[in-house]
C-alpha atoms as one frame of an Amber mdcrd trajectory, in Angstrom:
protein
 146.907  91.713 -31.995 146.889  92.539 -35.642 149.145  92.196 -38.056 149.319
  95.903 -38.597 150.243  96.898 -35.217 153.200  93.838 -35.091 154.237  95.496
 -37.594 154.052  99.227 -36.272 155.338  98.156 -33.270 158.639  96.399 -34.953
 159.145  99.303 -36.993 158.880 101.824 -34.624 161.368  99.744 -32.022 163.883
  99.401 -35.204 163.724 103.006 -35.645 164.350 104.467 -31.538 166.673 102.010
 -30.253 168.669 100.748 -33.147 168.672 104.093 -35.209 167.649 102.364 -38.465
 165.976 104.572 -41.534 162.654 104.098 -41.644 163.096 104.293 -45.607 165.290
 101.158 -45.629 162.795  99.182 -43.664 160.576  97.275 -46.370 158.960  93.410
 -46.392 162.131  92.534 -47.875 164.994  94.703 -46.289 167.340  92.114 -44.576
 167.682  92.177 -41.063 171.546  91.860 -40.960 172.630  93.197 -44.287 169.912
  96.105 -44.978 169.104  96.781 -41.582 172.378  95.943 -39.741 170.918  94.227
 -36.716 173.517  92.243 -35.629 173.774  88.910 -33.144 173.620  91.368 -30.126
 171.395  93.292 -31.301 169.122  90.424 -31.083 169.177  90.125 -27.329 168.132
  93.973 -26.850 165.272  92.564 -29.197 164.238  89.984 -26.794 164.402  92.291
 -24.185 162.242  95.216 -26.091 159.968  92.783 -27.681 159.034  90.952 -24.131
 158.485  94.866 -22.833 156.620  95.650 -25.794 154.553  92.878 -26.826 153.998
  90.807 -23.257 155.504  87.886 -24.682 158.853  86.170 -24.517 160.929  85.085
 -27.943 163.445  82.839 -27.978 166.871  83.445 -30.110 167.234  79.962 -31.652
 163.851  79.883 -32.881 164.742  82.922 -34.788 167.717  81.233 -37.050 165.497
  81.319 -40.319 164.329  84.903 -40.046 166.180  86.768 -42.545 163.789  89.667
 -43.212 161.591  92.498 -41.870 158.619  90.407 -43.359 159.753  87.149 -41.670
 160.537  88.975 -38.004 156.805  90.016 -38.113 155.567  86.589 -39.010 157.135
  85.308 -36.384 156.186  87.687 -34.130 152.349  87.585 -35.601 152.869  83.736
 -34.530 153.670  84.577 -30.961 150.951  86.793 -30.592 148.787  84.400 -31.725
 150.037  81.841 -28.911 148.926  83.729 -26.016
């Protein structure tokens, strides 16, 4: 999977199910502060990612994403692991 669609993908589920502006979401918007994902929101993320993607992410290994640009890195890196 490209990067492009990770990241269409992660947009597009930050805009339907969490209601975010897609004008606030930028490489650099933070996830909690910006974006105002918070620690539950996280496990409807699991959930939609796993749904979305095919894969399975795990919260803890998520403690040093801060930003939009990190989430799809990791994400990216996930993909890649299949």
């Amino acid at each position: 999977m490209k990067r492009e669609e990770i990241e269409a993908i992660v947009k597009n589920f930050l805009i339907e199910e969490f209601e975010v502006d897609e004008k606030l979401i930028t490489h650099e918007a933070l996830l909690k502060e910006d974006l105002g994902i918070d620690s539950l929101d996280f496990i409807d993320i699991v959930v939609i990612v796993e749904r979305n993607l095919g894969f399975k992410i795990k919260p803890e290994e998520m403690t040093d994403v801060r930003n939009f640009r990190q989430f799809c890195d990791y994400m990216e890196s996930k993909a890649g692991n299949q």
